[in-house]
GUDODREN-975163 format. One line per field, with one value per residue (C-alpha): chain; z, y, x; residue number from 1. Coordinates in nm, 4 decimals. Each point is the difference from the previous one (the first is absolute). Layout:
N
c = c(A,...);
z = c(Z,...);
y = c(Y,...);
x = c(X,...);
k = c(NUM,...);
// end
This chain:
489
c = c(A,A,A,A,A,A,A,A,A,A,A,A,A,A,A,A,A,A,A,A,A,A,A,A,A,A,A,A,A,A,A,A,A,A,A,A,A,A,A,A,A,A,A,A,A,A,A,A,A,A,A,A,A,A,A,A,A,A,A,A,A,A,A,A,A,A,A,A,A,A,A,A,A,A,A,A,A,A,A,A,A,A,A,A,A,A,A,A,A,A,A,A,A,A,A,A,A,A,A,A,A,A,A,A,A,A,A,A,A,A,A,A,A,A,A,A,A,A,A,A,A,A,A,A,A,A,A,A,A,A,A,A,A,A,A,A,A,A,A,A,A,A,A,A,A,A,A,A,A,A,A,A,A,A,A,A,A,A,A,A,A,A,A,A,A,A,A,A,A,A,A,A,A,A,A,A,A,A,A,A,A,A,A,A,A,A,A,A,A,A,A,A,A,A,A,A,A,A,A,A,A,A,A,A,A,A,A,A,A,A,A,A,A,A,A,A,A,A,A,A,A,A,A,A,A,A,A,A,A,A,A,A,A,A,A,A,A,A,A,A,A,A,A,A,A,A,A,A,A,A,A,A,A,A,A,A,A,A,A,A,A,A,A,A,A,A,A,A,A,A,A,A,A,A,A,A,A,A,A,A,A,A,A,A,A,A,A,A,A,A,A,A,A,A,A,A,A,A,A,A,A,A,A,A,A,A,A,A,A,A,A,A,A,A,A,A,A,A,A,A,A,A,A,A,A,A,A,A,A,A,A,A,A,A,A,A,A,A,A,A,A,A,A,A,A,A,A,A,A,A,A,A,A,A,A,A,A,A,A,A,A,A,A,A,A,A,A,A,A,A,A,A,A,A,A,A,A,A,A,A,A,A,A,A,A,A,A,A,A,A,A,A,A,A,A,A,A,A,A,A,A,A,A,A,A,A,A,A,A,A,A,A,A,A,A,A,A,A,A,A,A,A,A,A,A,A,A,A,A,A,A,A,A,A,A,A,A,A,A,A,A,A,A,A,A,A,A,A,A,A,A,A,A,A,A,A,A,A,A,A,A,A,A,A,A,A,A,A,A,A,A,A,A,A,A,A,A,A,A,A,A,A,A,A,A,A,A,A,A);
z = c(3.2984,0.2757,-0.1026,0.0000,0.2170,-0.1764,0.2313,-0.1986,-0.3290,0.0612,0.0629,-0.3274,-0.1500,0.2983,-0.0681,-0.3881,0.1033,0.2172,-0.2045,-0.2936,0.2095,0.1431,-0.2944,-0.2694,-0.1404,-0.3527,-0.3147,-0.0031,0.1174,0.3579,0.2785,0.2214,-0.3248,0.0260,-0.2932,-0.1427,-0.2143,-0.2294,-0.2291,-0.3428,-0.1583,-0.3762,-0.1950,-0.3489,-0.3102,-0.1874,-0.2944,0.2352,0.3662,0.2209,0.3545,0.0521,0.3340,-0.0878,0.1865,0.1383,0.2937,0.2773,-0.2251,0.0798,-0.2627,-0.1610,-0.1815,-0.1912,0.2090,-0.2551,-0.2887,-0.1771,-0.2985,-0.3684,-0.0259,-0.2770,0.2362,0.3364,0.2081,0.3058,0.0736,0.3549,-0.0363,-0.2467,-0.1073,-0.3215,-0.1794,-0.3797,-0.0861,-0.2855,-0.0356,0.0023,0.2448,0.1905,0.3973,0.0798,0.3260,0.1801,0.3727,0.0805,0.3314,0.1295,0.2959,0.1253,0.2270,0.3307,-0.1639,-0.1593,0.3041,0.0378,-0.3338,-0.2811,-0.2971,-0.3300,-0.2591,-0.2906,-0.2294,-0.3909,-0.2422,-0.3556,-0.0682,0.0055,0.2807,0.3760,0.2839,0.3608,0.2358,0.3809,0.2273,0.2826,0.3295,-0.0342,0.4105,0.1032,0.0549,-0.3306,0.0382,-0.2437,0.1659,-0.2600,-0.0264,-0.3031,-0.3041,-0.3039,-0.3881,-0.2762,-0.2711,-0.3833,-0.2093,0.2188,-0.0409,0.3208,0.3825,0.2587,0.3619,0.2899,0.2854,0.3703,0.2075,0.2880,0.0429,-0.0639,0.2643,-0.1316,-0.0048,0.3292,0.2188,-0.1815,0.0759,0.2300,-0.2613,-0.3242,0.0677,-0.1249,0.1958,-0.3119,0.0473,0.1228,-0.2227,-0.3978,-0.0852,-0.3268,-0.2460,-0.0782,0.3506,-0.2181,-0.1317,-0.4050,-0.2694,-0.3803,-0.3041,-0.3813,-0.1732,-0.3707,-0.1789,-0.3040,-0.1537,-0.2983,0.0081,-0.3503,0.1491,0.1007,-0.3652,-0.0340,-0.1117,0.2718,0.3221,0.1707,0.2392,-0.0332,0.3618,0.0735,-0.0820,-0.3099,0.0686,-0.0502,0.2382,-0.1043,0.1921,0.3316,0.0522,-0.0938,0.2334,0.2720,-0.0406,-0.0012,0.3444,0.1244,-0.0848,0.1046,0.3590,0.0221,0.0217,0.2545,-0.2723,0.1347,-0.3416,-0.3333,-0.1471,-0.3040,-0.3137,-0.0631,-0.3935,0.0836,-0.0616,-0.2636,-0.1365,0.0282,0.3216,0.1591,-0.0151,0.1133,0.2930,0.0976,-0.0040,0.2015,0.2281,0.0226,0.0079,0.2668,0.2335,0.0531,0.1046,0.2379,-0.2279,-0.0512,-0.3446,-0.0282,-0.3394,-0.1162,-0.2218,-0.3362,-0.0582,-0.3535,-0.3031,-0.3352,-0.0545,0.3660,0.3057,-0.0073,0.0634,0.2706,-0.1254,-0.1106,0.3593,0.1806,-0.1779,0.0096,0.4021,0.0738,-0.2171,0.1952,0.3073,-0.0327,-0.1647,0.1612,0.3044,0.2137,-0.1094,0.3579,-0.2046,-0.0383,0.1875,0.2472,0.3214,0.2076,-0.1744,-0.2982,-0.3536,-0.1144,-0.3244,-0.1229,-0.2185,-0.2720,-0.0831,0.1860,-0.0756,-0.3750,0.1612,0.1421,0.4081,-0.0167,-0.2800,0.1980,0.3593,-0.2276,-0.1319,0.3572,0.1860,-0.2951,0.0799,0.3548,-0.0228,-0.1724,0.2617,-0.1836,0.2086,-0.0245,0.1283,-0.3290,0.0220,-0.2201,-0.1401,-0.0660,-0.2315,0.1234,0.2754,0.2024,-0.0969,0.0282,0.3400,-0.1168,-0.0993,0.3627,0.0414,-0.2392,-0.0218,0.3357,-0.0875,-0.2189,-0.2467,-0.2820,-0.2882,-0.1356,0.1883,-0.3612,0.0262,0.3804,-0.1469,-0.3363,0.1369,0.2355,0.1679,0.1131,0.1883,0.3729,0.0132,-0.2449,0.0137,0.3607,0.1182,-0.1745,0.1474,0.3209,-0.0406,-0.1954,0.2616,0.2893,-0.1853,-0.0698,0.3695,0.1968,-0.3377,0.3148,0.2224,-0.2629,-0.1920,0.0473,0.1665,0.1873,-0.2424,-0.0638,-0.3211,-0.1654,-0.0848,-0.2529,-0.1515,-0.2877,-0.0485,-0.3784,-0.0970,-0.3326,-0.3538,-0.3436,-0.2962,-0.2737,-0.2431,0.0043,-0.3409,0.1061,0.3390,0.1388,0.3795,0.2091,0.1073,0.3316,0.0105,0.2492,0.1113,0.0882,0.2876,0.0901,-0.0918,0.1323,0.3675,-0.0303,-0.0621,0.3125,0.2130,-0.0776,0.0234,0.3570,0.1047,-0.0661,0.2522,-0.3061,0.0896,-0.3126,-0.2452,-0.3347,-0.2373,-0.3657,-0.1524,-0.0043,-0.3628,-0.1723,-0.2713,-0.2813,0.2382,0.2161,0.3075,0.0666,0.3054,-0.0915,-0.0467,-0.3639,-0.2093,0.0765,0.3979,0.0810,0.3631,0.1116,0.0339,0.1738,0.2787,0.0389,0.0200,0.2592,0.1858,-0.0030,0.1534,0.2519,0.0728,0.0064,0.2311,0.2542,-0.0138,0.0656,0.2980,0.1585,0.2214,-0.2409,-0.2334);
y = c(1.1616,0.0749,0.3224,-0.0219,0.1689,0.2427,-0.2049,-0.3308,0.1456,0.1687,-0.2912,-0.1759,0.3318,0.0099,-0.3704,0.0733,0.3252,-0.2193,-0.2914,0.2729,0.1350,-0.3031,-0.3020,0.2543,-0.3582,0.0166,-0.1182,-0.3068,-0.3357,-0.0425,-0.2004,0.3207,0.1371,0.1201,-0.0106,0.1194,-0.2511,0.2478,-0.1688,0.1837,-0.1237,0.1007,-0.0398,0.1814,-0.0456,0.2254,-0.1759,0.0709,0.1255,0.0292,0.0998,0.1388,0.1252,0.3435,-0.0375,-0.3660,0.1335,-0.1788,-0.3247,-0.3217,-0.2013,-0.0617,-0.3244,-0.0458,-0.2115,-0.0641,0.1051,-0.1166,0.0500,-0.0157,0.1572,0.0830,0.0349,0.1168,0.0556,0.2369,0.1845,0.1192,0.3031,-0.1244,-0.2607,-0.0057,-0.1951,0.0010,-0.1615,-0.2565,0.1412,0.3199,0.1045,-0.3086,-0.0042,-0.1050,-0.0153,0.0096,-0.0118,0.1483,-0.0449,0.2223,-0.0411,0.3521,0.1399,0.1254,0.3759,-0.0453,0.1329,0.3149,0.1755,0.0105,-0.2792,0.1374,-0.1973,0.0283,-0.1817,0.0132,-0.2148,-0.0030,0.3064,-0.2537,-0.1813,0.0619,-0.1234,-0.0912,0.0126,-0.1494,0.0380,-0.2246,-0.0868,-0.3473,-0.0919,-0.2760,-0.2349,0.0758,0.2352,0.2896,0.3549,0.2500,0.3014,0.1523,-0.0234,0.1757,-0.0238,0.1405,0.0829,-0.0472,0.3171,0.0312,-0.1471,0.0911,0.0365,0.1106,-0.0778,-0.1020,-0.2138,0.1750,-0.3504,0.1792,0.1980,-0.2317,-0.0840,-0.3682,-0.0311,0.1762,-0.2045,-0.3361,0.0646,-0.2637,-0.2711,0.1804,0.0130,-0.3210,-0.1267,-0.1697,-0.3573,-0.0332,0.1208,0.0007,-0.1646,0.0072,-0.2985,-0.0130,0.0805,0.0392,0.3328,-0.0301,0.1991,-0.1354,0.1218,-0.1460,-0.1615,-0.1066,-0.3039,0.0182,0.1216,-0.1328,0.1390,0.1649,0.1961,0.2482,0.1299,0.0985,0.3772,0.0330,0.0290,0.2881,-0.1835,-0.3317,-0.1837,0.0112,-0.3416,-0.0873,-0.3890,-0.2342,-0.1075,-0.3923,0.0715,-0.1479,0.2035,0.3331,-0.0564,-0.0639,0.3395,0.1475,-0.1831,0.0924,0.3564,-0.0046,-0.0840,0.2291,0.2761,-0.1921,-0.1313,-0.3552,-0.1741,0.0844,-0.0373,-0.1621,0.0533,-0.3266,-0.0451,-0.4045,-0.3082,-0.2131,0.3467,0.1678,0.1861,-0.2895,-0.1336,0.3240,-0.0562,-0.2910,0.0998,0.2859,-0.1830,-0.2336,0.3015,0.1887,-0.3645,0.0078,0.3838,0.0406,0.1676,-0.0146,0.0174,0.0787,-0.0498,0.2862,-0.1778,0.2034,0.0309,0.1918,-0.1447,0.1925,0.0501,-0.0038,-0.1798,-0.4042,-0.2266,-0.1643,-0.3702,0.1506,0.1906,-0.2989,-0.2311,0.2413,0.0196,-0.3797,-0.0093,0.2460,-0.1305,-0.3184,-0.0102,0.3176,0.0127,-0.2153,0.1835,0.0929,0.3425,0.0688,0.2672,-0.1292,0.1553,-0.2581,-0.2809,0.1370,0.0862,0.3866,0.0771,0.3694,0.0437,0.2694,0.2086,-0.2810,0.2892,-0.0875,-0.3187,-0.0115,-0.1000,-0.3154,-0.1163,0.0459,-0.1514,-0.3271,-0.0437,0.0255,-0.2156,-0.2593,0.0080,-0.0101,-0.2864,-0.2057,0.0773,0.2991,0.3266,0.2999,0.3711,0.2194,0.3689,0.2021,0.3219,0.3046,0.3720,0.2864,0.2370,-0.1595,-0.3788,-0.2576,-0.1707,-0.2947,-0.1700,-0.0392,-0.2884,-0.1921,0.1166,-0.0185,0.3439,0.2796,0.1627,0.2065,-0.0389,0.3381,0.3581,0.1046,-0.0331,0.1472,0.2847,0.1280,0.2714,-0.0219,0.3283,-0.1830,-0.3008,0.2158,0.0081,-0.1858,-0.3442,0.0861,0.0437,-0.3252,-0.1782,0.0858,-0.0468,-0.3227,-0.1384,0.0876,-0.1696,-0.3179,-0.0064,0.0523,-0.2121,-0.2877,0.2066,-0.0673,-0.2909,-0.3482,-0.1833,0.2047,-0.0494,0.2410,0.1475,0.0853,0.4069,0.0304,0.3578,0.0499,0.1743,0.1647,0.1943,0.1149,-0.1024,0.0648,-0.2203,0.2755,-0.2293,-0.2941,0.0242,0.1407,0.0703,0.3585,-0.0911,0.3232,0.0190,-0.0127,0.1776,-0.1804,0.3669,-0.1078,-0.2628,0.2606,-0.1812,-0.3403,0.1540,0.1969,-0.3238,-0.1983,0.3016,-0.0640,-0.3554,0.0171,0.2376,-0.3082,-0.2492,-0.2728,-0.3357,-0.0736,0.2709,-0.0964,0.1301,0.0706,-0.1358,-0.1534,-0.0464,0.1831,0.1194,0.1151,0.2158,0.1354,-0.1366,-0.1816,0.0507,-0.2626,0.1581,0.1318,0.2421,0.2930,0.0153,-0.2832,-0.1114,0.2929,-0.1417,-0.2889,0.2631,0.1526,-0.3466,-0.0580,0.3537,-0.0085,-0.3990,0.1063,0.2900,-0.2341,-0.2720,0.3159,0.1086,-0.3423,-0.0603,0.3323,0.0644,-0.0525,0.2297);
x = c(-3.9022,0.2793,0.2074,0.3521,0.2220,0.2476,0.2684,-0.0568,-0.0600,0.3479,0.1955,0.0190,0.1637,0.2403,0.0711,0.0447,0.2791,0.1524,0.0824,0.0738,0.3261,0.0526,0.0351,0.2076,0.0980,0.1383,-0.1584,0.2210,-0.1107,0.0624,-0.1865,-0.1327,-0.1490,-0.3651,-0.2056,-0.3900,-0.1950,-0.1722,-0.3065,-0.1283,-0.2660,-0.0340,-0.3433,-0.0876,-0.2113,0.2534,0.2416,0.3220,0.0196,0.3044,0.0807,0.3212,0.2024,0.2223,0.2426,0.1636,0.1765,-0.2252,-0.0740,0.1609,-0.1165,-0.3122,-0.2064,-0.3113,-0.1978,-0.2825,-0.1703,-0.3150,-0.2199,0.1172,0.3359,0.2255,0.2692,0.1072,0.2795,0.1694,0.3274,0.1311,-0.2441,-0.2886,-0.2942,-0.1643,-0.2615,-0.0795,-0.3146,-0.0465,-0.3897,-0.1269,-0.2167,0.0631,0.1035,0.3277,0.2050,0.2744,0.1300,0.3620,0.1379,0.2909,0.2925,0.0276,0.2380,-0.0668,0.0945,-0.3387,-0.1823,0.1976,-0.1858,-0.1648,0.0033,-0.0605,-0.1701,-0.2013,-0.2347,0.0555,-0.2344,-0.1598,-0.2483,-0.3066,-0.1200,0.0541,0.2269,-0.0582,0.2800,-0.0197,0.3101,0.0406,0.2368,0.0909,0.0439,0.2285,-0.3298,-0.0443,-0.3550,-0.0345,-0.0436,-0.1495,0.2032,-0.1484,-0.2096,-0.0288,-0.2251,0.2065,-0.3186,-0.0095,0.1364,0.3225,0.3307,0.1873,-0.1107,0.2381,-0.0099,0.2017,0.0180,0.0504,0.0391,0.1240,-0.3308,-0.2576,-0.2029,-0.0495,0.4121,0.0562,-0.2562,0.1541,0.3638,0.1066,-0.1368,0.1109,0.3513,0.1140,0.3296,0.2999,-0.0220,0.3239,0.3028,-0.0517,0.3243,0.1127,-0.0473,0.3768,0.1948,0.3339,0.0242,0.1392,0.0916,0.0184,0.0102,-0.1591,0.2334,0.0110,0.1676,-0.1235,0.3512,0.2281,0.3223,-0.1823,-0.2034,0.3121,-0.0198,-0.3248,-0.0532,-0.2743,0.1792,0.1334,0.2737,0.1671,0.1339,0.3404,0.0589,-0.2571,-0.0984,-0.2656,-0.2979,0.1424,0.3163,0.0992,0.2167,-0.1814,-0.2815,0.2538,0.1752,-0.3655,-0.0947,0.3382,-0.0245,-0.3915,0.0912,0.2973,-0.2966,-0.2156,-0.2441,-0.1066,-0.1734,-0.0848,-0.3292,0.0413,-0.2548,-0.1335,-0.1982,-0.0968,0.1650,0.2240,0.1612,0.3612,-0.1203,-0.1381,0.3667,0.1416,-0.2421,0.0979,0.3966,-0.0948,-0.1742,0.3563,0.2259,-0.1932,-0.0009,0.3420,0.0403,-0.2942,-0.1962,-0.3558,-0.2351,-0.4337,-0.1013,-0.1193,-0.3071,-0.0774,-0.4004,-0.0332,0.1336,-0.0200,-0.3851,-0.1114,0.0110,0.0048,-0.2573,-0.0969,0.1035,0.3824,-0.0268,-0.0441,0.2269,0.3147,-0.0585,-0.0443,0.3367,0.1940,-0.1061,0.0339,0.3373,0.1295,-0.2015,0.2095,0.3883,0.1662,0.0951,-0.3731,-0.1332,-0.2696,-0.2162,-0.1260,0.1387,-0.2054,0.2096,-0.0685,-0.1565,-0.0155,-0.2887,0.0920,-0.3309,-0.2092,-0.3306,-0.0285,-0.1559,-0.2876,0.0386,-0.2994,0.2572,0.3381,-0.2384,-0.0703,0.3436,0.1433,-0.3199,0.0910,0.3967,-0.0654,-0.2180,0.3245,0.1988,0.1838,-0.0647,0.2390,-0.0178,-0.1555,0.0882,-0.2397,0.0572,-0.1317,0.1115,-0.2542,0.0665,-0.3548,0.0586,-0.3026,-0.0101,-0.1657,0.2904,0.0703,-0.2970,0.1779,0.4247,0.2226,0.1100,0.0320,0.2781,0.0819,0.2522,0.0254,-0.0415,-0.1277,-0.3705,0.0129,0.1875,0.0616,0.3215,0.2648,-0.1328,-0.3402,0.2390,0.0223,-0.3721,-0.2350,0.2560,0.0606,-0.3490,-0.1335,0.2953,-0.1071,-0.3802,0.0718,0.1840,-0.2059,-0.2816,0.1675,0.1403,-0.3323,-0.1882,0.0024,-0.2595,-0.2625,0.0919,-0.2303,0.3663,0.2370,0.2888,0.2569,0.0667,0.3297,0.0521,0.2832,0.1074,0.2082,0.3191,0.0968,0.3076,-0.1610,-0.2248,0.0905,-0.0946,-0.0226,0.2309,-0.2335,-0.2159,-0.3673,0.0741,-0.1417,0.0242,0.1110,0.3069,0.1270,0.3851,0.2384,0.1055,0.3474,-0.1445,-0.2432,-0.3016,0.1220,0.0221,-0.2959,-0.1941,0.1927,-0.1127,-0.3552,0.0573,0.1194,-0.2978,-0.2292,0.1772,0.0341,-0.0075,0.2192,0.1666,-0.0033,0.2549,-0.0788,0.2270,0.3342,0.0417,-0.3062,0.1937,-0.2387,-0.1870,0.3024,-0.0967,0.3034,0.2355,0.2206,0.3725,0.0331,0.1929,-0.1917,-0.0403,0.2760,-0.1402,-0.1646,-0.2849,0.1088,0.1392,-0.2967,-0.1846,0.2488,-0.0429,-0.4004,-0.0070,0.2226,-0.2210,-0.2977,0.1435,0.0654,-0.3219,-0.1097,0.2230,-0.1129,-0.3142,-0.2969,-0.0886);
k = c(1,2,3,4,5,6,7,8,9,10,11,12,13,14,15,16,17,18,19,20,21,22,23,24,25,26,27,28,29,30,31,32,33,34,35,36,37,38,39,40,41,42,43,44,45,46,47,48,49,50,51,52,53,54,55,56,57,58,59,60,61,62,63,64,65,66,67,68,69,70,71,72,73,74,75,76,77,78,79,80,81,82,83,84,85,86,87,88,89,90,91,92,93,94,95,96,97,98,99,100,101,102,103,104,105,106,107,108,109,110,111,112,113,114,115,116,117,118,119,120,121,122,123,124,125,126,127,128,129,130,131,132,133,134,135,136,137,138,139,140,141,142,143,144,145,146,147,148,149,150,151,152,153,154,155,156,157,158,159,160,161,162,163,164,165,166,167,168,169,170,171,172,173,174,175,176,177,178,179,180,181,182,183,184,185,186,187,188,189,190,191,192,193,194,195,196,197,198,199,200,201,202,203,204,205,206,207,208,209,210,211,212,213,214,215,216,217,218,219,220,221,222,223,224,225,226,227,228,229,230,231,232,233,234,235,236,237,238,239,240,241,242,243,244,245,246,247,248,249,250,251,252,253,254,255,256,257,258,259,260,261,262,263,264,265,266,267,268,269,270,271,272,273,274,275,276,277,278,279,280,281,282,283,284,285,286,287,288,289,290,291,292,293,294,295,296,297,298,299,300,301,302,303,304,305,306,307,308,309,310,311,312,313,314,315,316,317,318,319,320,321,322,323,324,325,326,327,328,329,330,331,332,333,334,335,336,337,338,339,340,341,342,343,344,345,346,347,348,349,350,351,352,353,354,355,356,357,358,359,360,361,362,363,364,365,366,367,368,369,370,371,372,373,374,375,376,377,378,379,380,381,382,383,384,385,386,387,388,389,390,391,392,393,394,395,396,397,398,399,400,401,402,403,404,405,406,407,408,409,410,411,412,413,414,415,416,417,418,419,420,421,422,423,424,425,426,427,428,429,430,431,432,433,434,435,436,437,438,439,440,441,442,443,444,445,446,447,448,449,450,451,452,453,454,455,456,457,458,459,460,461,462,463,464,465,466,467,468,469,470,471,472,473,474,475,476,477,478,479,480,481,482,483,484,485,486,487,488,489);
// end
């Protein structure tokens, strides 16, 4: 065999330095982006096995590709893949693929390995190039009797990486633009109120002016006083047809027409012993759609109406894919945004939902203190996942990334509620959260709520805070549409 010269072995690291100083692109979709295709292959005999990334920093996004054998469940995150078999001592699969940045090259990757005591686990690591051939990078066997093996990935030192360079480094197909080019910001809204309700023992605040969700009038004041702080639509809890809501729906829907306002229906999943059924699912949406659908108040993206799916993961996705396949199919398609309440959310719902939200920063966090960097942080990897979720998807299609904005929680008088409490720390915790919401480059901020007023969410004006939190709706948006008229960020 012909040795080779130390000049040509030396070239693909001098390639791999230069490109390093030279593409210092951002981890935000743009069309000179460079990206790594990185393939993990997971096989194990053990009950549960999972391999997980520690850090995101140099992760795009990431997808289960496959998995096979008999499986209780499975799933991945930004950082991790895990199977959980259905029969012990049975084989079971799975194949993760993962859009790195070019960063990845500059050092190490760690990872680890973390399955059932029983049973072992074999781990292959591959270069995906952009013809689609798989370079082996590394290998590993993680044995019965352990639980945890730690390793890491040095792509910028391994000879099978460094010699494949020029056809690893995968060029952005052209600019990943975003699914919804108009950036919004709305916030939950509620109609569900009798002028009753104001009475009740179990609320903290009452609104300025105490009306009902049947009046005109009321949800005129509430549009007008939405958009005096920049908010663009309200998304409006929805509990199915023929009911008092359903009629405050539809006079929202009227109201909002004639002041250039837009409404999503925000669709309720649970009712009181679980989530509904697939037949009830189905019905409610063909209903909304088709009497709804077609409202020039209701919010669309590419001629498509928008339907916010509250806790969309107490169904399972093939249920939600056949409900949506079956509405398509009658000519009643919509954009679905799914949601999510764990600081590493499930990226599956991304094969089946155009995007991804979250109603309540409780569940993310449990204290205001953890907001700067646990709500931050999976703002930021959330988003970037969502963004870049094109790069590996079957279709190039966009995906919508919305994060959620909170002034505080507190439904301590509600009988046999023990949810923790978040305080609104004079506006503190309301700008806190709009910081970390920024940090994420949102496609859409979502405000929770306007008129949440058992669990003291509300910003609408009241007899506590009057409109300060109307002013600093108003102050953050402004600070948002500067950012967004600057040089990217």
């Amino acid at each position: 065999m012909k040795k080779r010269s130390r000049t040509t072995a030396f070239l693909p690291k001098l390639l791999l330095w230069f490109l390093l100083i030279l593409a210092q692109t951002p981890i935000f979709p743009a069309p000179n982006l460079l990206y790594l295709r990185l393939q993990v292959e997971l096989q194990t005999t053990a009950k549960r096995a999972a391999f997980v990334f520690e850090t995101a920093d140099r992760i795009l996004t990431s997808r289960l590709a496959a998995a096979q054998g008999p499986l209780n469940s499975r799933g991945w995150s930004l950082r991790r893949v895990w199977l959980r078999s259905a029969q012990a001592g049975a084989t079971v699969s799975a194949r993760a693929l993962y859009a790195l940045s070019f960063e990845a090259l500059s050092g190490p990757l760690p990872f680890y390995l973390e399955k059932a005591e029983e049973g072992q686990t074999f781990l292959r690591i591959s270069m995906i190039d952009k013809f689609g051939s798989a370079h082996l990078v590394q290998e590993c066997l993680h044995s019965p009797g352990s639980t945890r093996l730690d390793d890491s990935l040095d792509l910028g030192q391994n000879p099978a990486v460094q010699t494949a360079i020029p056809v690893l480094l995968i060029p952005l197909p052209g600019k990943i633009e975003a699914i919804s080019p108009q950036k919004m910001m709305l916030a939950f809204y509620y109609l569900w109120y009798g002028l009753g309700d104001w009475i009740s023992p179990y609320l903290r605040d009452l609104p300025l002016n105490p009306d009902a969700s049947s009046d005109p009038a009321a949800l005129a004041r509430h549009i007008d006083q939405a958009k005096s702080a920049g908010i663009q639509g309200f998304l409006a809890s929805w509990w199915g047809p023929d009911n008092s809501i359903d009629r405050n729906f539809q006079t929202l829907l009227d109201t909002a027409r004639d002041k250039n306002f837009r409404i999503a229906l925000y669709f309720e999943t649970m009712e009181a012993d679980g989530p509904r059924d697939e037949a009830t699912i189905l019905s409610w949406l063909r209903y909304a759609l088709s009497r709804y659908g077609g409202h020039p108040a209701f919010l669309r993206v590419s001629g498509k109406p928008v339907i916010v799916v509250r806790v969309s993961f107490t169904v399972k996705l093939e249920v939600w894919n056949r409900i949506f396949r079956q509405l398509r199919s009658e000519g009643l398609d919509a954009v679905y945004i799914g949601a999510y309440d764990s600081p590493e959310p499930d990226l599956d719902l991304l094969d089946v939902f155009d995007g991804l939200h979250n109603y309540n920063i409780l569940g993310i966090v449990n204290r205001n203190e953890e907001v700067p960097d646990i709500l931050a942080s999976t703002y930021e990897e959330t988003g970037r996942a969502v963004h870049y979720y094109p790069l590996l998807a079957d279709s190039f299609s966009p995906k919508i990334w919305t994060a959620t904005v909170q002034p505080g929680f507190d439904d301590t008088l509600l009988p046999g509620r023990q949810t923790p409490v978040l305080p609104r720390d004079s506006g503190g915790l309301y700008q806190a959260t709009w910081q970390a919401v920024l940090a994420s480059r949102p496609d859409w901020i979502f405000i929770t709520t306007w008129n949440e007023w058992w669990e003291n969410t509300h910003i609408e004006p009241s007899r506590f805070y009057g409109d300060e939190y109307l002013r600093i709706t108003w102050d953050q948006y402004r600070a948002w549409r500067t950012k967004l008229a600057g040089p990217p960020y």
